[in-house]
mmCIF file as Biopython writes it, N, C-alpha, C and O atoms, coordinates in Angstrom:
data_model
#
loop_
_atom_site.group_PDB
_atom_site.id
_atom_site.type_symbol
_atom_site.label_atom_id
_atom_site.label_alt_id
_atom_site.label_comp_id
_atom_site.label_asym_id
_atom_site.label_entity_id
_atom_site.label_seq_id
_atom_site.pdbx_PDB_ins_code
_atom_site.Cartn_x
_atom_site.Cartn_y
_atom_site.Cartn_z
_atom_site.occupancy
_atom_site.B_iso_or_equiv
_atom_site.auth_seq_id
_atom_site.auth_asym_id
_atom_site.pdbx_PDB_model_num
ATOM 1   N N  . UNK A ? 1  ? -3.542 -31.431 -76.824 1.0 0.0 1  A 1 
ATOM 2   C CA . UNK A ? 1  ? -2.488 -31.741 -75.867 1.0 0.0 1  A 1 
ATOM 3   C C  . UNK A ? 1  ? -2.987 -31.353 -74.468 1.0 0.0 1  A 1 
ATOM 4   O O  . UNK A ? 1  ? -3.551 -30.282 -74.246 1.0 0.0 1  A 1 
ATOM 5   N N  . UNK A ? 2  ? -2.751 -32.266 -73.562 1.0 0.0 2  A 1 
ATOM 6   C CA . UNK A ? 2  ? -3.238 -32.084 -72.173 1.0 0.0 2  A 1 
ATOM 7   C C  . UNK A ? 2  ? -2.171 -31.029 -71.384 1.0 0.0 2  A 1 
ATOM 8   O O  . UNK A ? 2  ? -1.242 -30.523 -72.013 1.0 0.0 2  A 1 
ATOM 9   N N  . UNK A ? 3  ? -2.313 -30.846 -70.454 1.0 0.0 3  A 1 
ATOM 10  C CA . UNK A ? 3  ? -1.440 -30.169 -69.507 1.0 0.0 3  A 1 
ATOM 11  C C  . UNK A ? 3  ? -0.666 -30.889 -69.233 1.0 0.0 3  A 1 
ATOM 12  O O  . UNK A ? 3  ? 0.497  -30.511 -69.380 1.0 0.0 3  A 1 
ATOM 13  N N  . UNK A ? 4  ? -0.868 -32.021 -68.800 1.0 0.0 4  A 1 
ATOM 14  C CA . UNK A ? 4  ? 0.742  -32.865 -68.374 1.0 0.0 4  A 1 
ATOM 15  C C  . UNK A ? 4  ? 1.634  -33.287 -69.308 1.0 0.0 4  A 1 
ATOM 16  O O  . UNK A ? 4  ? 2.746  -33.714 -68.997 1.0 0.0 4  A 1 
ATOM 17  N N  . UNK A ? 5  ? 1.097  -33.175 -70.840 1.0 0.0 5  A 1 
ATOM 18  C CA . UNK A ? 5  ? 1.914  -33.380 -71.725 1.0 0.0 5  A 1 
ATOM 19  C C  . UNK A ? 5  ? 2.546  -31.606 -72.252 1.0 0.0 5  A 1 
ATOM 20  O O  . UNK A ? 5  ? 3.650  -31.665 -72.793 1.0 0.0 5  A 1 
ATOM 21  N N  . UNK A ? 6  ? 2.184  -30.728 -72.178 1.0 0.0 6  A 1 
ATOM 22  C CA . UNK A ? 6  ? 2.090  -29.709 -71.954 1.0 0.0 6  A 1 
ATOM 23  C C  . UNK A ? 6  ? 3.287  -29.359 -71.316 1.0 0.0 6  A 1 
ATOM 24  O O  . UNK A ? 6  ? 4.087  -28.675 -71.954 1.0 0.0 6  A 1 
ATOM 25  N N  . UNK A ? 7  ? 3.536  -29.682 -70.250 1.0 0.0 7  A 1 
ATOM 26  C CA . UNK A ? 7  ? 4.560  -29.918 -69.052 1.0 0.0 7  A 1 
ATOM 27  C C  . UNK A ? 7  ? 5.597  -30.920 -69.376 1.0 0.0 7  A 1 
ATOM 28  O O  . UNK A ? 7  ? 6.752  -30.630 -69.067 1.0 0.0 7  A 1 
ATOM 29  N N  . UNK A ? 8  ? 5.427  -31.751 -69.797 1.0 0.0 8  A 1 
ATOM 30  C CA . UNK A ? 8  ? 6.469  -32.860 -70.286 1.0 0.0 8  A 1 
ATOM 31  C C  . UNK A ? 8  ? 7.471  -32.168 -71.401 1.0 0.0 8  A 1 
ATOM 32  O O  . UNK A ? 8  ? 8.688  -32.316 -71.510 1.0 0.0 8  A 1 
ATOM 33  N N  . UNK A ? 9  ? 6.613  -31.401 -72.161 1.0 0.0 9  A 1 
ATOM 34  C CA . UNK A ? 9  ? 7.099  -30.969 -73.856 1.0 0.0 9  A 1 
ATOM 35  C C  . UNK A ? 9  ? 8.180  -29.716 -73.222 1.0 0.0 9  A 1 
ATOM 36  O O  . UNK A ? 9  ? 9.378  -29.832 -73.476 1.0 0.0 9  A 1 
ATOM 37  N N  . UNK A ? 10 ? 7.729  -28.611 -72.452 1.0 0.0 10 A 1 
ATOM 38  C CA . UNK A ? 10 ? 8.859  -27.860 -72.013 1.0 0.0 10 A 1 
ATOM 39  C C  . UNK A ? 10 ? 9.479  -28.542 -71.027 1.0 0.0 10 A 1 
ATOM 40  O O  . UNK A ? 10 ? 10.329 -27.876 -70.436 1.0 0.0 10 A 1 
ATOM 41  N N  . UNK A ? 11 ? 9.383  -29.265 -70.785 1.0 0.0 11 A 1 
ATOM 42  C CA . UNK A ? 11 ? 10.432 -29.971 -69.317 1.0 0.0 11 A 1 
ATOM 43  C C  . UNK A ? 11 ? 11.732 -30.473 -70.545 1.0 0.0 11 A 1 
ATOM 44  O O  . UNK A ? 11 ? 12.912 -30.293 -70.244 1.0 0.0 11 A 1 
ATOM 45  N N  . UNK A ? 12 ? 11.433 -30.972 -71.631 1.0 0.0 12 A 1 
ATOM 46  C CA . UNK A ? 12 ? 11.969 -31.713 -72.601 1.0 0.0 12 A 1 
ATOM 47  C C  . UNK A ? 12 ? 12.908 -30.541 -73.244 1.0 0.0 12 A 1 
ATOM 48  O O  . UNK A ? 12 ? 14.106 -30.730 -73.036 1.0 0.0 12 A 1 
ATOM 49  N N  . UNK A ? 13 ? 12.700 -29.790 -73.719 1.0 0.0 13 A 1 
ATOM 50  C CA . UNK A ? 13 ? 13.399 -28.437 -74.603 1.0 0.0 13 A 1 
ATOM 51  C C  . UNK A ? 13 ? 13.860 -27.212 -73.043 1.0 0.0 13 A 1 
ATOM 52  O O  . UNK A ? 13 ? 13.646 -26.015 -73.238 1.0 0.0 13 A 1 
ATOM 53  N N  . UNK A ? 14 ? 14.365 -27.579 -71.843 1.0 0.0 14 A 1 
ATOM 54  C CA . UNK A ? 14 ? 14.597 -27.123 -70.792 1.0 0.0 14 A 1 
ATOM 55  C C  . UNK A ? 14 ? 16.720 -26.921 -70.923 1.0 0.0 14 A 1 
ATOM 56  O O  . UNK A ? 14 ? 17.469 -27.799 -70.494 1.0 0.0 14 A 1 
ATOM 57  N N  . UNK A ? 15 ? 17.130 -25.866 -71.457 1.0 0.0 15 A 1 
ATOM 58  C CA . UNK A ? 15 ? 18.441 -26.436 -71.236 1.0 0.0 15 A 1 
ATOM 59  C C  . UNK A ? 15 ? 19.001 -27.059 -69.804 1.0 0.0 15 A 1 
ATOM 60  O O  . UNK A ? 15 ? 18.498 -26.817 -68.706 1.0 0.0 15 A 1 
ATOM 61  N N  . UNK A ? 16 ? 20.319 -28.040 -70.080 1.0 0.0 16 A 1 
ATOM 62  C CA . UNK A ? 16 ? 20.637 -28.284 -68.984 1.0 0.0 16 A 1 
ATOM 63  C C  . UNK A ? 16 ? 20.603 -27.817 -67.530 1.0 0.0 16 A 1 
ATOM 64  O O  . UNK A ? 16 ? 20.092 -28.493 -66.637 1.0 0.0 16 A 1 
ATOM 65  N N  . UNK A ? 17 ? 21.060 -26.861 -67.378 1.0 0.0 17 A 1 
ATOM 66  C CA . UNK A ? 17 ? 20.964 -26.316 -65.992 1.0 0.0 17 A 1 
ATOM 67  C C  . UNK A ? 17 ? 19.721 -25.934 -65.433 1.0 0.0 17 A 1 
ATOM 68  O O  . UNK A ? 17 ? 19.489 -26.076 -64.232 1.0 0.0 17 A 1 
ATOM 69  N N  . UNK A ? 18 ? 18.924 -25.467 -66.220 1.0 0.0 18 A 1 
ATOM 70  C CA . UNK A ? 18 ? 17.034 -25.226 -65.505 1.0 0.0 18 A 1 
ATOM 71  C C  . UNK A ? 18 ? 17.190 -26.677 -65.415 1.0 0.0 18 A 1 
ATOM 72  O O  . UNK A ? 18 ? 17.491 -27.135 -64.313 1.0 0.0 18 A 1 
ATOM 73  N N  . UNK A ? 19 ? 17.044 -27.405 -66.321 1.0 0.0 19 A 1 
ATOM 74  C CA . UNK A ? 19 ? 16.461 -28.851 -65.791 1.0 0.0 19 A 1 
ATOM 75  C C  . UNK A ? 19 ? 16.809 -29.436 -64.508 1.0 0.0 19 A 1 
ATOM 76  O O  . UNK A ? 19 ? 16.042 -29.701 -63.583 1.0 0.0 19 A 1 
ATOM 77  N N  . UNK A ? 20 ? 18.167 -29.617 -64.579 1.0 0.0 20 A 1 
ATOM 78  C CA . UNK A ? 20 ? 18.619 -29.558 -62.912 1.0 0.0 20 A 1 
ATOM 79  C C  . UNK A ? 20 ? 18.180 -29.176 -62.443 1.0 0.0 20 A 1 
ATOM 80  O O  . UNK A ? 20 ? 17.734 -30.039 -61.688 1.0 0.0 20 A 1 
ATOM 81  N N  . UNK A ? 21 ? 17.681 -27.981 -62.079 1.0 0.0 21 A 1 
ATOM 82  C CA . UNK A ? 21 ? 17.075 -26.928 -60.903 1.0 0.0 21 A 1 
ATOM 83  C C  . UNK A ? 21 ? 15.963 -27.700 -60.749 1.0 0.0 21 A 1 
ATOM 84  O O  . UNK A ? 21 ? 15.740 -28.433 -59.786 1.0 0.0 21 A 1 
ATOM 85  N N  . UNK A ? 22 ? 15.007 -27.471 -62.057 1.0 0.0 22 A 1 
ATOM 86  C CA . UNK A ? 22 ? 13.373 -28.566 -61.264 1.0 0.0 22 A 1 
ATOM 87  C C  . UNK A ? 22 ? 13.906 -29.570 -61.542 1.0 0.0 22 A 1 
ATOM 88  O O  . UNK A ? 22 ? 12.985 -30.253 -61.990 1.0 0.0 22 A 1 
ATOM 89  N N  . UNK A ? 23 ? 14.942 -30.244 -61.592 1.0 0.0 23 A 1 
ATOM 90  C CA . UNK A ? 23 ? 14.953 -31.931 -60.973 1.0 0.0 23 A 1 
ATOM 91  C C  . UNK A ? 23 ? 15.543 -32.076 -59.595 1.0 0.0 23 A 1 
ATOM 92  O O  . UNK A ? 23 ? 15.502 -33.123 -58.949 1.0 0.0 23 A 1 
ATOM 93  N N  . UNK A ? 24 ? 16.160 -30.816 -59.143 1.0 0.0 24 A 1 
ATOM 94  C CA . UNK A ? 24 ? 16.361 -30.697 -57.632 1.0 0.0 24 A 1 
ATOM 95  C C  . UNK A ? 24 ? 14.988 -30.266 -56.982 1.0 0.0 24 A 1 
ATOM 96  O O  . UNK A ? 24 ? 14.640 -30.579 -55.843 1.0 0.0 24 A 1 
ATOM 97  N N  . UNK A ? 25 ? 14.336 -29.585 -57.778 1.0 0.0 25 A 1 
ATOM 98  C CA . UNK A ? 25 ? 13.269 -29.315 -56.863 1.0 0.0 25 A 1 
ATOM 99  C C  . UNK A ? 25 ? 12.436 -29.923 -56.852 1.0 0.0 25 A 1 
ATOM 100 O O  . UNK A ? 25 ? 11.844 -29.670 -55.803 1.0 0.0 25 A 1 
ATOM 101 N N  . UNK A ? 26 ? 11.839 -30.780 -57.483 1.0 0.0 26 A 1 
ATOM 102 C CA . UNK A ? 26 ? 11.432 -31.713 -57.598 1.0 0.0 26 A 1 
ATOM 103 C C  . UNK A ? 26 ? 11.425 -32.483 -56.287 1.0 0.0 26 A 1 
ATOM 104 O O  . UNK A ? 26 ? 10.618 -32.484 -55.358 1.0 0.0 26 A 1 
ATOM 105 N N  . UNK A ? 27 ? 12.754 -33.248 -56.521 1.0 0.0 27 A 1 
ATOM 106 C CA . UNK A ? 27 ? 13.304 -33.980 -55.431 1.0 0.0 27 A 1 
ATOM 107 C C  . UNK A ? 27 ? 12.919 -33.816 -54.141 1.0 0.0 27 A 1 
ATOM 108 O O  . UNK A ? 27 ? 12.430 -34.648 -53.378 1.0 0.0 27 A 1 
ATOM 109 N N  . UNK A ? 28 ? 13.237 -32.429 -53.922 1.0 0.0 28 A 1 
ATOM 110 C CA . UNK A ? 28 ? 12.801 -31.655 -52.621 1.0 0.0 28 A 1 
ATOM 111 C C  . UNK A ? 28 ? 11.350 -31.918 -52.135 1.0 0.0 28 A 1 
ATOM 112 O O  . UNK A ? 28 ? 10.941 -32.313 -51.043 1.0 0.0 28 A 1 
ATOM 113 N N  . UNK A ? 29 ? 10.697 -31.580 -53.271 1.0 0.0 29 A 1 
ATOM 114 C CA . UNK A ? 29 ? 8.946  -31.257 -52.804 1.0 0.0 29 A 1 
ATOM 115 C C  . UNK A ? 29 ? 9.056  -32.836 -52.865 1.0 0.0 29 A 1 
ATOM 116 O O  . UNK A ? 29 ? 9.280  -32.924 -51.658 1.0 0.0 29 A 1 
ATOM 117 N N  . UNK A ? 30 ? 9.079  -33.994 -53.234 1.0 0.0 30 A 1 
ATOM 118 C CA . UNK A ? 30 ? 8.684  -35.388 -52.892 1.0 0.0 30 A 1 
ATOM 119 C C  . UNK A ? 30 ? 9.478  -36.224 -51.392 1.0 0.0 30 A 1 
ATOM 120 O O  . UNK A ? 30 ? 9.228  -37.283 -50.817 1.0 0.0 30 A 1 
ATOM 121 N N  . UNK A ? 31 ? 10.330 -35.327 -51.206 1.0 0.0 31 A 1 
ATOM 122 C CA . UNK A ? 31 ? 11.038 -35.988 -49.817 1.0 0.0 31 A 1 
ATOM 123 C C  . UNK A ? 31 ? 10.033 -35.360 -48.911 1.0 0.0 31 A 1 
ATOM 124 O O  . UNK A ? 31 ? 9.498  -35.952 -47.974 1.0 0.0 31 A 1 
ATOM 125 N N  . UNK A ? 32 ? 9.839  -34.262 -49.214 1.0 0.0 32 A 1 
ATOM 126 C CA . UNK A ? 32 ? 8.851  -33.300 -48.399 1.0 0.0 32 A 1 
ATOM 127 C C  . UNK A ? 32 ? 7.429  -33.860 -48.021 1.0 0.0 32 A 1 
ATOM 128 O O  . UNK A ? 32 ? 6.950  -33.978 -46.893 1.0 0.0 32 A 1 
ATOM 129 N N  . UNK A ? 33 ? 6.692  -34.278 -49.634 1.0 0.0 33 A 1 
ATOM 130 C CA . UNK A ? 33 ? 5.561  -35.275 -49.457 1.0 0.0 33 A 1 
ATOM 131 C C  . UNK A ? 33 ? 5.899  -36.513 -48.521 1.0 0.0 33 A 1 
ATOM 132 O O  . UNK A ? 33 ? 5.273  -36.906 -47.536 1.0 0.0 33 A 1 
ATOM 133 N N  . UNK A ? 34 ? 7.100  -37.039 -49.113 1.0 0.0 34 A 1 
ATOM 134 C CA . UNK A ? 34 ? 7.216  -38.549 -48.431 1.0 0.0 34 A 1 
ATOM 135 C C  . UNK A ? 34 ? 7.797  -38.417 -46.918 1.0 0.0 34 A 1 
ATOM 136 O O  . UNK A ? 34 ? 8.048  -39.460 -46.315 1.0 0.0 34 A 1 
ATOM 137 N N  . UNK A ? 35 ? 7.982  -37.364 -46.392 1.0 0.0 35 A 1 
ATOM 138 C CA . UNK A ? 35 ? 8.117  -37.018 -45.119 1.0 0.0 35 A 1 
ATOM 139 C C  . UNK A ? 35 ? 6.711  -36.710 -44.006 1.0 0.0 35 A 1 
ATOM 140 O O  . UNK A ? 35 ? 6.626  -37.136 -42.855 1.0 0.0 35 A 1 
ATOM 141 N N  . UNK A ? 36 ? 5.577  -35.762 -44.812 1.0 0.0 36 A 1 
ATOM 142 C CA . UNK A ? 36 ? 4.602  -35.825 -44.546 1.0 0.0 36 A 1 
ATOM 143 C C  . UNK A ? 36 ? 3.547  -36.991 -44.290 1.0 0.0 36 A 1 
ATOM 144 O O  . UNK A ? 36 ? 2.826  -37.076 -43.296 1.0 0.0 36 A 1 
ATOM 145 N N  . UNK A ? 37 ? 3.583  -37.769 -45.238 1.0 0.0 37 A 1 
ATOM 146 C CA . UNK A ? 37 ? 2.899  -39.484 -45.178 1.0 0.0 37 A 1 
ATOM 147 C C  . UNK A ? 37 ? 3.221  -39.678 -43.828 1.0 0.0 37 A 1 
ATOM 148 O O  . UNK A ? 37 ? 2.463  -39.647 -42.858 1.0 0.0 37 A 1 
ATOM 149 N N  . UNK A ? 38 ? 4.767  -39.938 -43.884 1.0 0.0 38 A 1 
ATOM 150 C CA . UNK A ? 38 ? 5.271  -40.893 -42.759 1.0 0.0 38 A 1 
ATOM 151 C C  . UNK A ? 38 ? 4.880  -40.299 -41.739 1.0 0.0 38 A 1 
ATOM 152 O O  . UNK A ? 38 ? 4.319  -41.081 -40.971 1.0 0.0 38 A 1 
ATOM 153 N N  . UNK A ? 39 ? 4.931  -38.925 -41.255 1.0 0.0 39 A 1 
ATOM 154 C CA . UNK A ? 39 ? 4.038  -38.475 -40.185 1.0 0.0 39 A 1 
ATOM 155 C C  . UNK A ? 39 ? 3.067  -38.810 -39.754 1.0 0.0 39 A 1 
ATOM 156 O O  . UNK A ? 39 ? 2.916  -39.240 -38.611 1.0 0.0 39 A 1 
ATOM 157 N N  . UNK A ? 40 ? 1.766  -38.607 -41.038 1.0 0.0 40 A 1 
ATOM 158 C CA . UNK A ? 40 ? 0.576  -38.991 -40.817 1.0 0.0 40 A 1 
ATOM 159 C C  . UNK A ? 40 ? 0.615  -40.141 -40.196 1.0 0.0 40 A 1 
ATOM 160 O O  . UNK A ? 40 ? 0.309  -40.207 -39.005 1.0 0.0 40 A 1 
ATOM 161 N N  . UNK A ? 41 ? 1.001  -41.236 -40.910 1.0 0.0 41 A 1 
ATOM 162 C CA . UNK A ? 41 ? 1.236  -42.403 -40.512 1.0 0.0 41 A 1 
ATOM 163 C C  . UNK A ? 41 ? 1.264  -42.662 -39.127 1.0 0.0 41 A 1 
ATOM 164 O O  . UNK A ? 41 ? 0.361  -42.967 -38.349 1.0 0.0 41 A 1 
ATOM 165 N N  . UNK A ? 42 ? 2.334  -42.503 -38.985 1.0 0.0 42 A 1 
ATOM 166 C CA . UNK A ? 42 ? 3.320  -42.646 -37.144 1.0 0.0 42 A 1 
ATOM 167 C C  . UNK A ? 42 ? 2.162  -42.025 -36.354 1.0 0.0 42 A 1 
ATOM 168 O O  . UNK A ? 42 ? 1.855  -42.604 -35.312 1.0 0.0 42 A 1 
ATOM 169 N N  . UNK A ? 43 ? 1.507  -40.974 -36.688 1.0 0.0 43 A 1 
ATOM 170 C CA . UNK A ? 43 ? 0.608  -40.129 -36.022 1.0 0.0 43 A 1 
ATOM 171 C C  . UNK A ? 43 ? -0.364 -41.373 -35.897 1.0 0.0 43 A 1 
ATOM 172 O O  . UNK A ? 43 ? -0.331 -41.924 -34.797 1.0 0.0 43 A 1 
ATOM 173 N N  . UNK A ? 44 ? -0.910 -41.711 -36.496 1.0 0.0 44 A 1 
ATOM 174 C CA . UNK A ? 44 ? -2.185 -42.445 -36.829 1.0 0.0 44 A 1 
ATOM 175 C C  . UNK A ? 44 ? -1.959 -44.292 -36.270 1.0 0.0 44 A 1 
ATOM 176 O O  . UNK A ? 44 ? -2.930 -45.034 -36.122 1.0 0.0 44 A 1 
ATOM 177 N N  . UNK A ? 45 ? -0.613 -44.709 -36.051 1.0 0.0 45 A 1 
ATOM 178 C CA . UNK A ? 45 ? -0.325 -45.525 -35.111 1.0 0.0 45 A 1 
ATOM 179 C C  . UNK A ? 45 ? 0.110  -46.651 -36.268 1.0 0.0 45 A 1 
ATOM 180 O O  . UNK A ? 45 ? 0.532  -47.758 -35.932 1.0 0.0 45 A 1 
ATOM 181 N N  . UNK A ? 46 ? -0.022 -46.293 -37.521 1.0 0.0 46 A 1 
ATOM 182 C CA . UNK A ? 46 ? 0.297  -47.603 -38.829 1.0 0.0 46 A 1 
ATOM 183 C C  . UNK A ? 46 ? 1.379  -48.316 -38.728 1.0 0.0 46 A 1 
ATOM 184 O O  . UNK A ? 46 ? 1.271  -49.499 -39.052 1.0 0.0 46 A 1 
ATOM 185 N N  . UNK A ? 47 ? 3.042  -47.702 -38.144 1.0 0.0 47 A 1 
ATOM 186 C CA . UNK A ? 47 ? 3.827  -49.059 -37.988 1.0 0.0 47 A 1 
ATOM 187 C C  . UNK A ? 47 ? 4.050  -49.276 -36.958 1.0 0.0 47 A 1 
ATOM 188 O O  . UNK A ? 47 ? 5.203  -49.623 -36.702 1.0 0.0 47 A 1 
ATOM 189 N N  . UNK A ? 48 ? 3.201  -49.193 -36.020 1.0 0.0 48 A 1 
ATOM 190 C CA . UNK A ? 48 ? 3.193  -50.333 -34.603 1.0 0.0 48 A 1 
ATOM 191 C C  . UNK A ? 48 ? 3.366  -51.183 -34.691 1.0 0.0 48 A 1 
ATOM 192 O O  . UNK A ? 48 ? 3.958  -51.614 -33.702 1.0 0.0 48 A 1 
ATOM 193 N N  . UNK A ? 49 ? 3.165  -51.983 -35.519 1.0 0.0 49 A 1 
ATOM 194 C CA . UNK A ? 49 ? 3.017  -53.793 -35.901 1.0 0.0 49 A 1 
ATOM 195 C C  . UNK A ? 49 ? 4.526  -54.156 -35.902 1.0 0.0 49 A 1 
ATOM 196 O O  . UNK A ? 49 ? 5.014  -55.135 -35.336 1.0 0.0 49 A 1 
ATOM 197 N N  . UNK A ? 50 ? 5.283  -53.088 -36.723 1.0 0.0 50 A 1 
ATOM 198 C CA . UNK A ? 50 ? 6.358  -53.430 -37.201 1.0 0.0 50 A 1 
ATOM 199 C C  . UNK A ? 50 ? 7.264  -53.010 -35.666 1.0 0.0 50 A 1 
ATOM 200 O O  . UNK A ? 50 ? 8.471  -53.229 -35.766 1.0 0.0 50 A 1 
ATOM 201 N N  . UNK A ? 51 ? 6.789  -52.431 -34.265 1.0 0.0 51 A 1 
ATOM 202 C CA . UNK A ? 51 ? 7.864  -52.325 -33.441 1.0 0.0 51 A 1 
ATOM 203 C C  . UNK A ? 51 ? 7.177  -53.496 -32.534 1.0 0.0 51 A 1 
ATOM 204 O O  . UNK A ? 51 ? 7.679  -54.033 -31.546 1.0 0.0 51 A 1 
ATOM 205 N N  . UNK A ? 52 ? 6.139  -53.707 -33.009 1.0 0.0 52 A 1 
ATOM 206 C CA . UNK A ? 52 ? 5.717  -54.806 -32.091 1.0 0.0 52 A 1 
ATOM 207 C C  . UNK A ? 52 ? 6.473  -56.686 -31.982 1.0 0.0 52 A 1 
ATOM 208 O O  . UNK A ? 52 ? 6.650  -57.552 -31.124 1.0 0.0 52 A 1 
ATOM 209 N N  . UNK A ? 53 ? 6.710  -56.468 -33.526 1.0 0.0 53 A 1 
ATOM 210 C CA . UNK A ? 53 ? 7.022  -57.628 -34.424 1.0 0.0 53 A 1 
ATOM 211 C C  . UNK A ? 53 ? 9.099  -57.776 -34.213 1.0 0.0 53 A 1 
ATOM 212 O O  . UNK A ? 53 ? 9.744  -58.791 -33.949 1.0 0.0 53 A 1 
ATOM 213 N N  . UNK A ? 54 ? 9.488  -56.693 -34.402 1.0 0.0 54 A 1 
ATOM 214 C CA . UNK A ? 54 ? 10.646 -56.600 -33.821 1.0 0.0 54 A 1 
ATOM 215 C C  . UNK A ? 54 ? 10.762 -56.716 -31.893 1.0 0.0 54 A 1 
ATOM 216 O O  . UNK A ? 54 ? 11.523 -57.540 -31.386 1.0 0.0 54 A 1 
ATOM 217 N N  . UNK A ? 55 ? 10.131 -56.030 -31.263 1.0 0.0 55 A 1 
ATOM 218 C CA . UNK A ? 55 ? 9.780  -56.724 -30.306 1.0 0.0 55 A 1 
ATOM 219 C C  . UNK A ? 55 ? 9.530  -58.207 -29.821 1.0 0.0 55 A 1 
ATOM 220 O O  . UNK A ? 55 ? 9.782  -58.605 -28.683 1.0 0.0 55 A 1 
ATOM 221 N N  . UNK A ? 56 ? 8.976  -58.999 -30.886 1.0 0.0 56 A 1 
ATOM 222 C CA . UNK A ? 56 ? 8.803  -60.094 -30.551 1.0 0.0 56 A 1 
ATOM 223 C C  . UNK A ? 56 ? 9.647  -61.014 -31.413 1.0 0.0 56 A 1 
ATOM 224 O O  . UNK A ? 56 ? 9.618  -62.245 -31.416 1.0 0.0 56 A 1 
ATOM 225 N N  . UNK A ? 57 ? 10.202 -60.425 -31.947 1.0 0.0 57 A 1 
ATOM 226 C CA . UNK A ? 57 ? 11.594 -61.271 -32.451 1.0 0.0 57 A 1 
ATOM 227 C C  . UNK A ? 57 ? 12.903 -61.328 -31.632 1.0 0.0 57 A 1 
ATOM 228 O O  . UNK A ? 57 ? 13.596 -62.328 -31.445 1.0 0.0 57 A 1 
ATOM 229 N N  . UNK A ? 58 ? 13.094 -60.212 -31.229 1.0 0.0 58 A 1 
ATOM 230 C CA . UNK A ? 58 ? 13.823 -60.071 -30.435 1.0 0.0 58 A 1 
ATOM 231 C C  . UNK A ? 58 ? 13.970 -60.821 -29.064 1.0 0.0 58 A 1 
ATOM 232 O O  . UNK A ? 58 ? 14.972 -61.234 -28.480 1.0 0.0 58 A 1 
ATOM 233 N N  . UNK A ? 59 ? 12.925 -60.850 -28.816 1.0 0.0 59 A 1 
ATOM 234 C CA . UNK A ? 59 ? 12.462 -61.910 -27.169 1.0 0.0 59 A 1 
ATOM 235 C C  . UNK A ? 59 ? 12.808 -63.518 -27.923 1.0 0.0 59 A 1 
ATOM 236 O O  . UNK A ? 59 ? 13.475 -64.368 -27.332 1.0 0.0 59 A 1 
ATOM 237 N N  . UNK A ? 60 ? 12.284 -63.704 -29.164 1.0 0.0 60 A 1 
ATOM 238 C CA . UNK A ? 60 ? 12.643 -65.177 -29.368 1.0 0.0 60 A 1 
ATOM 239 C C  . UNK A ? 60 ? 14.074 -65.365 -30.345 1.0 0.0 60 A 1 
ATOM 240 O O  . UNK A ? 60 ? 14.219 -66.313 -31.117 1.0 0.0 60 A 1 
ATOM 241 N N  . UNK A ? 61 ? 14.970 -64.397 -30.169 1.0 0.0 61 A 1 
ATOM 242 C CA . UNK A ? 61 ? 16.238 -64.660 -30.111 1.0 0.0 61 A 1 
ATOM 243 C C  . UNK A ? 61 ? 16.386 -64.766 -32.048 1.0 0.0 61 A 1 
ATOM 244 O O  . UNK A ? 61 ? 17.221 -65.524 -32.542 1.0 0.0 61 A 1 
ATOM 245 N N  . UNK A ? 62 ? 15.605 -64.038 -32.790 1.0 0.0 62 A 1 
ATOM 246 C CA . UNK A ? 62 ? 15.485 -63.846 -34.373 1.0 0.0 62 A 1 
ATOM 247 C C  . UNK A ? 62 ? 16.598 -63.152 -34.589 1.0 0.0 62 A 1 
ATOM 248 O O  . UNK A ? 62 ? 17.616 -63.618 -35.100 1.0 0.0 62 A 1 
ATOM 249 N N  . UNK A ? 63 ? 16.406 -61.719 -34.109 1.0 0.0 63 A 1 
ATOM 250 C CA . UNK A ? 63 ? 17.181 -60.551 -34.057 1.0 0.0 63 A 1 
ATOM 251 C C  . UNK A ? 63 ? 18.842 -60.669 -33.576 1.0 0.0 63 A 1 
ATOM 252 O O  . UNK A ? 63 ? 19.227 -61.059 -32.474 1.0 0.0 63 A 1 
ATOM 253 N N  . UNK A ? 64 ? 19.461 -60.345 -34.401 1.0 0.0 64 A 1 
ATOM 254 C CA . UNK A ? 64 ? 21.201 -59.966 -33.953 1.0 0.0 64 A 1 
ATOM 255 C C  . UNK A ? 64 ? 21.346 -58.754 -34.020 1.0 0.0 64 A 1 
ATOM 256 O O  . UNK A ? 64 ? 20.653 -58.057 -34.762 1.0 0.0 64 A 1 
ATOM 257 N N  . UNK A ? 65 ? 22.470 -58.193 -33.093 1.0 0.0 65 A 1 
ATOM 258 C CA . UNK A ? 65 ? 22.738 -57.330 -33.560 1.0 0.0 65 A 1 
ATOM 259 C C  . UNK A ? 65 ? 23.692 -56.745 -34.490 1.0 0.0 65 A 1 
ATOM 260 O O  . UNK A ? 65 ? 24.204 -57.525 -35.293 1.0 0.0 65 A 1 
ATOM 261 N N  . UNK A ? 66 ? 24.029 -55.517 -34.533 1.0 0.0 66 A 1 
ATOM 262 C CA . UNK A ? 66 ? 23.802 -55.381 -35.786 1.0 0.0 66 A 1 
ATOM 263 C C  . UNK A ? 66 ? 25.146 -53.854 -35.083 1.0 0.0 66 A 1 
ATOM 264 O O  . UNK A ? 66 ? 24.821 -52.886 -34.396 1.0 0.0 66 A 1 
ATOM 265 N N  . UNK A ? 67 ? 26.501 -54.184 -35.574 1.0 0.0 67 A 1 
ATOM 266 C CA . UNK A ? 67 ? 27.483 -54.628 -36.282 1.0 0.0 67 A 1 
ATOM 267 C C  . UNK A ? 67 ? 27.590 -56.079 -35.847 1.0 0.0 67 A 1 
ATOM 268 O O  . UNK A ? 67 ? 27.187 -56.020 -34.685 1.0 0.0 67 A 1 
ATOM 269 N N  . UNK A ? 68 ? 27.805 -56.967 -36.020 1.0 0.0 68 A 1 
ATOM 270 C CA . UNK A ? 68 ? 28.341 -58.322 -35.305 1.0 0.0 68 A 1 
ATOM 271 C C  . UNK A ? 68 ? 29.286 -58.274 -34.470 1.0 0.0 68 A 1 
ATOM 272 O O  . UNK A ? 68 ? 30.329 -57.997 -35.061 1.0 0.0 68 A 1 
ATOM 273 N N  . UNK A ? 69 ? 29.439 -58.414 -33.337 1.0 0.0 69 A 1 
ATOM 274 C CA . UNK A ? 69 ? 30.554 -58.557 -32.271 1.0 0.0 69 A 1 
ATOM 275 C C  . UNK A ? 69 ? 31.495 -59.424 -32.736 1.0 0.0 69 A 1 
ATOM 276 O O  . UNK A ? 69 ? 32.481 -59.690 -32.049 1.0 0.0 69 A 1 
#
């Protein structure tokens, strides 16, 4: 048995309430990762395209806004 199955097998026999706990924490540490990316990202200049592209939708009249008048 590997470690991640290892990990799976007590995650599995976890009563209810621990499990909750690391499935909140869990949660936590991956918003955390997926908060970090997006940094890097933004840092590193990756969705420019996408304010560029809204930018240029916007000039050719694509874009509404947004509640609807």
């Amino acid at each position: 048995m590997d470690r991640v199955e290892e990990i799976e097998a007590a995650i599995t026999s976890l009563p209810d309430e621990d499990y909750r706990r690391l499935a909140a924490w869990f949660l936590d540490r991956e918003q955390a990762r997926w908060d970090e990316q997006m940094d890097w990202d933004s840092t590193a200049g990756r969705p420019d395209f996408l304010f560029q592209e809204a930018d240029d939708e916007t000039s050719q009249g694509v874009v509404r806004a947004w509640p609807p008048k």
